[in-house]
N, C-alpha and C positions, 0 to 999 in steps of 0.2 A: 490403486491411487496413481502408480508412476506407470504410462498405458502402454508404454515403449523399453520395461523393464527387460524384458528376456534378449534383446535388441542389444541394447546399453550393453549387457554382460555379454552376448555371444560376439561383443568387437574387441573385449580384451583377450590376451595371450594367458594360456596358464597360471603364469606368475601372476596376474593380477585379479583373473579373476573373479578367488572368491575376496577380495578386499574391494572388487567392485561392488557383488555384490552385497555384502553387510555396509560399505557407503549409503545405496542405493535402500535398504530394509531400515536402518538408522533414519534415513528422511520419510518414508512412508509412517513409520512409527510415530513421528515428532508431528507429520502434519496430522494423522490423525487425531491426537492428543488436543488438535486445537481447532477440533471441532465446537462451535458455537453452544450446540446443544445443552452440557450441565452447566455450565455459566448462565445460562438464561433461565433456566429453572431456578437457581439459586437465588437470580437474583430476582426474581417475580417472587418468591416463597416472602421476599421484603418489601414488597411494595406494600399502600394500603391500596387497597382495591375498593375500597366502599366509597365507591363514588354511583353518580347516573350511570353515566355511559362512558365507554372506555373506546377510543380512538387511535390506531398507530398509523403510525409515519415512518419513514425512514429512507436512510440513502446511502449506498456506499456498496463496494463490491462482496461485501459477506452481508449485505442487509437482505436481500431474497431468501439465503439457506435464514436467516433471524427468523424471517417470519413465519415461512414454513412452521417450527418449532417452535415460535408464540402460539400459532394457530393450535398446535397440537398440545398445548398449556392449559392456555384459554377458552377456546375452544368460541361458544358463541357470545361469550363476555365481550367479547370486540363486536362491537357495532358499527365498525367502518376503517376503511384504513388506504394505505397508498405507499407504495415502495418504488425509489428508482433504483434499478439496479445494472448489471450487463448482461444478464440471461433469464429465460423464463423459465417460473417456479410454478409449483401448480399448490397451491394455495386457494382459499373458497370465500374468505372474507375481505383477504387484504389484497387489493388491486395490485398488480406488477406491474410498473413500467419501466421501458430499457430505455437507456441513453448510450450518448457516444463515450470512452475514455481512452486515453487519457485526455484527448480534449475534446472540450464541447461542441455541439450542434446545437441545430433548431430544435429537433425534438426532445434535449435539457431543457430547453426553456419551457417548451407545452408541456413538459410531464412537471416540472415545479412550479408551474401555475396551477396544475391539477391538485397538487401534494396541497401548495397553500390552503386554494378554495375548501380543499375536507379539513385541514388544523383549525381552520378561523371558523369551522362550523360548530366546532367543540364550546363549550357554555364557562362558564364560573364551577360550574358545581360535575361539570367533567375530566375524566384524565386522558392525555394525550402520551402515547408511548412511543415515542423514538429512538428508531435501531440505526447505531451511525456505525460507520466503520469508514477504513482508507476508502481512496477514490470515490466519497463523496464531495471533496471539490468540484470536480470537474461533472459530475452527475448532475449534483444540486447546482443549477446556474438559472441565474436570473439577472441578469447585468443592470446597472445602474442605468436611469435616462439618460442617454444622449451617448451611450455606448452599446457598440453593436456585437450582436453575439461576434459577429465576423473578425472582429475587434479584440473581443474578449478570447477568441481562439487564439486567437494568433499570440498574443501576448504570452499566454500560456501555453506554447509549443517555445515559444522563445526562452520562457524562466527554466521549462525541461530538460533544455537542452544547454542551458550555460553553465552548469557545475554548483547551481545554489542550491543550498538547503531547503529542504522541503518548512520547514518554519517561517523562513525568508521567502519563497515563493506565494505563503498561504497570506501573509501580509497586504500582501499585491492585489492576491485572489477576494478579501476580503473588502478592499478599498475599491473596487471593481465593482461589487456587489449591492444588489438588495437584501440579501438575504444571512450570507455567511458573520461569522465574527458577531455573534448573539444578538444577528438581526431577526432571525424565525423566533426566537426567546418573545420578541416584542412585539410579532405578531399573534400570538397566541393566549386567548383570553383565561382557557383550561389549567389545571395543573398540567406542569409538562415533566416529566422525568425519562432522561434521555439514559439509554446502557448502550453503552461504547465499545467499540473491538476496536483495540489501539495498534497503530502499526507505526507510529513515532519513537524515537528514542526521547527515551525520560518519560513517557506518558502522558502529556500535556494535554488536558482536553480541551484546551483554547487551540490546537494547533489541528488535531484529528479532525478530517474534512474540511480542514477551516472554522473548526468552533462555531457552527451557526447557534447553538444553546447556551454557549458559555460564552462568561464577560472577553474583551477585549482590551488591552489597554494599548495595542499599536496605531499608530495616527496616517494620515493619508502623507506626512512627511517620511516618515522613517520607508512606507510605497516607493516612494520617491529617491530616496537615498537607494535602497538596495536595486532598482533598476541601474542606479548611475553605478552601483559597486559592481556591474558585470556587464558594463557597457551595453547596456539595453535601452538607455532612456529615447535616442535619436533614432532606435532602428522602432519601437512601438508606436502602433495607428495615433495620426494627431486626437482622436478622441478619447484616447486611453491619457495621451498627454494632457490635454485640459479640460476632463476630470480631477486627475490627479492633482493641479495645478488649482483649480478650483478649491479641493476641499483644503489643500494646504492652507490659501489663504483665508480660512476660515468660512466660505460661503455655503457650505455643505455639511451634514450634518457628520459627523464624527460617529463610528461604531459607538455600542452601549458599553458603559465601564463595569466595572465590580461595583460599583455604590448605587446602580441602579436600581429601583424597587422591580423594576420587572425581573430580578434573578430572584425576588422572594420567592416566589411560587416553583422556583426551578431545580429540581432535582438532578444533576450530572455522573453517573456513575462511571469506573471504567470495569469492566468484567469480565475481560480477555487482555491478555498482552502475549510480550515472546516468552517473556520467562515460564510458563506450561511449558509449552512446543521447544523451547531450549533443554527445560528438563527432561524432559521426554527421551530428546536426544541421546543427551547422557546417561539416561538409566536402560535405552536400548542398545548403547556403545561398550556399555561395562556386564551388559548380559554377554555380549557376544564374544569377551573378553581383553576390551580395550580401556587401557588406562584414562581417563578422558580429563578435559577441563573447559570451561564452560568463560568468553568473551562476550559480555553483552554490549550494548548499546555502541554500537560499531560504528565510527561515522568515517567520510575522508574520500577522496578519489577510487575509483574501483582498483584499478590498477596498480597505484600505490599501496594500499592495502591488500591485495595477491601479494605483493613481494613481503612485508614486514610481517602477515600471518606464516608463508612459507618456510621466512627465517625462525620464527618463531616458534615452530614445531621440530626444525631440523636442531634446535636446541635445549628442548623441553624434554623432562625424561617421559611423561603422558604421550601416548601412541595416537590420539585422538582429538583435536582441535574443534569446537562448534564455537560457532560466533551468530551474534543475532544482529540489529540494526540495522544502517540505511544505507551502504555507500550511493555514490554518485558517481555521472561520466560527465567530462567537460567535452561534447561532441564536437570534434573538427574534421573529421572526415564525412562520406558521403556513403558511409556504409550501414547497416541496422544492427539491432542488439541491444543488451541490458543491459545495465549493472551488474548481474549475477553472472549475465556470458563472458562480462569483457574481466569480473575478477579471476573466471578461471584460464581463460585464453592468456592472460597478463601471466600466467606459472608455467604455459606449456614448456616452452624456452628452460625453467629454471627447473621443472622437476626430471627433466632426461635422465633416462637410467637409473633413478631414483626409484626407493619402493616405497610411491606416496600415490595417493590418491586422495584426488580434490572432486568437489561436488558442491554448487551455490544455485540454491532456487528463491526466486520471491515465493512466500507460500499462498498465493491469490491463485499462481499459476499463472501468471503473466509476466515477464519478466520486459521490462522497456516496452516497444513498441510490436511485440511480437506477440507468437503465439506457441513460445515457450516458455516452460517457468525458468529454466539455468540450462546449462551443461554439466558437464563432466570430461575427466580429463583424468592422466595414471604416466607414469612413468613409462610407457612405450607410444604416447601418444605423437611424438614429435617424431618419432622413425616411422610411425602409420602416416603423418603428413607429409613426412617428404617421398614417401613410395607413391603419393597423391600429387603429386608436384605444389605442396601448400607451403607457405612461410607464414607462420604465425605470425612474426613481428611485421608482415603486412599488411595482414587484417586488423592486426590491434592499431597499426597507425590510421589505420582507417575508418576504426571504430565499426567493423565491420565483423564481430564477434556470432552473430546469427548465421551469416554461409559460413563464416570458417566448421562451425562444428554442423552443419547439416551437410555437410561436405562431407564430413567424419564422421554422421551418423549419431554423434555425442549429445546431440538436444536433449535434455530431459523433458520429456511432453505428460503432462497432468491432466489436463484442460482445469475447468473453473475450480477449482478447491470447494468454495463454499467457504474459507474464512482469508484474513487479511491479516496478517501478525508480523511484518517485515519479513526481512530475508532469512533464511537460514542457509549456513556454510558449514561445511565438514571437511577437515584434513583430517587423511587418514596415514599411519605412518606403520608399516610391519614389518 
């Protein structure tokens, strides 16, 4: 799973070694654990299947490995189907198509006009099965008339990078939209029962990709409001502005609510979260004989949360720290990286000479705008930096957490997971 493991451990000293590696065997454990696979058998053993014809859909960066393992379920019960995802899956019934993430292109838009044209093909007396997961925002794009994909990227590079919530950004994402915010709900004549891999904190299926299955009740004002809340409104394309400005005054049609009759026929599942992959953690950190304790639904600047988790454990009598949820970076510098790189680079500084060892991966395997999923980082990392000529607190002010640790050889590199369950974090204390 971690493809650069023997790496990661042949950069630390004695001392830290083997508490690299069980960091390092703790996150291999945890992702695999959150593998897609028996969640979707489980939750297909409940579906009713006695319909005509069975159709999937689906979008999001674990929706590929989904249908892989629908397909191996179902087998030729599916009659047709369509996935966008970020990589090719080799699969016999259900079309794969890749899109851009974390923001959109042209070919999001052609592969969700593809996805529609096979959902609206589905009848009254068919089921439509849709496999959602994170990073179908940005996958599933269809932008409103009179907004331009070019438009709709750009927005959504802007809301990524100003320190909002992903709940707050899918608002925007949805008001923008044809489709999001339980607008495919309302294009679809079939039964539709959607099973979701959640990578939100709280599990919100209104918010997972932007809810295109579930009701909605945010309005193209409240769009409006949180672009002003992160001074975005003046720097987004005049077409993103009067849309927005349009549906406010009413002239536009409002997402579907909860009182819709179109959410009758709709089924929302969720059947993956972090809490497995958390578990996981903890039951492979107390094999190995670490006292452990388990932080969920993590939210707050990346960097500020390095420091209050760091304190947190140098206080705890538990040797083992896992945390799950979403931090964020409020990007001001001109440098690359994650959230997960910039929470561990934000400790370098503070764990010196300390016998701790820190480890934060998104579990997609993609971490920000990279093609890592986290770092890693131990108490001799800041005397390996400076024999590098590095200063930490220069990359970090520059949001430029990606070279600092490819510099130090510290990237954790996974490539695609196959699922999306937020982040996971490990402080490890011996």
């Amino acid at each position: 799973m971690i493809q650069n493991k023997m790496e990661l451990m042949s950069n630390a000293t004695t001392e830290f070694k083997k508490a690299r590696a069980d960091v390092l065997d703790i996150m291999e454990h945890a992702l695999q654990a959150a593998h897609p696979r028996r969640a979707l058998q489980h939750a297909i053993e409940h579906l009713d299947l006695s319909v005509d014809r069975i159709f999937v859909v689906g979008f999001g960066k674990a929706s590929g490995q989904m249908a892989v393992e629908l397909e191996n379920i179902l087998g030729d019960r599916i009659c047709d189907g369509a996935i966008i995802t970020t990589s090719p899956q080799a699969t016999k019934r259900i079309k794969i198509l890749i899109g851009e993430h974390p923001v959109p292109a042209e070919k999001n838009v052609f592969a969700t006009k593809s996805l529609l044209k096979l959902a609206e093909k589905a009848k009254s007396d068919d089921l439509v099965i849709c496999l959602v997961s994170g990073g179908g925002s940005a996958l599933l794009t269809l932008p409103k008339q009179g907004v331009s994909i070019r438009s709709s990227a750009k927005t959504n590079e802007l809301l990524l990078r100003s320190g909002a919530r992903i709940d707050e950004i899918n608002v925007v994402r949805k008001h923008l939209s044809q489709i999001k915010g339980g607008q495919l709900a309302a294009r679809v004549q079939a039964r539709l029962a959607s099973l979701i891999i959640s990578d939100v904190v709280g599990n919100r299926a209104d918010v997972i990709a932007s809810g295109p299955t579930t009701p909605d009740e945010s309005t193209y004002a409240d769009a409006v409001e949180i672009l002003r809340k992160y001074d975005l409104w003046a720097r987004v394309p005049p077409d993103v502005r009067r849309v927005l400005e349009e549906g406010r005054a009413g002239n536009l049609a409002e997402t579907p609510k909860a009182a819709d009759p179109v959410f009758e026929k709709v089924h929302n599942e969720i059947i993956l979260d972090s809490k497995i992959m958390l578990s996981a953690a903890k039951e492979k950190a107390q094999m190995l004989g670490y006292s452990s304790m388990i932080l969920d639904a993590v939210t707050g600047e990346s960097r500020v949360e390095g420091a209050k988790q760091l304190e947190a454990i140098k206080k705890m009598k538990v040797s083992c720290l896992i945390s799950g949820g979403e931090t964020t970076v409020k990007v001001k510098g001109s440098g690359k990286g994650g959230p997960n790189q910039e929470f561990v680079l934000a400790c370098v500084d503070e764990i010196a000479e300390e016998r701790i060892v820190i480890a934060s991966v998104d579990s997609d395997g993609i971490d920000g705008f990279t093609n890592a999923a986290g770092a890693v980082a131990d108490g001799n990392s800041l005397r390996r930096a400076g024999e590098l000529g590095l200063n930490p607190m220069v990359f970090l002010e520059n949001n430029d957490s990606y070279d600092f640790f490819k510099k130090m050889s510290d990237l954790i590199m996974t490539g695609r997971t196959g699922t999306n369950l937020n982040d996971l974090r490990i402080l490890l204390r011996f």
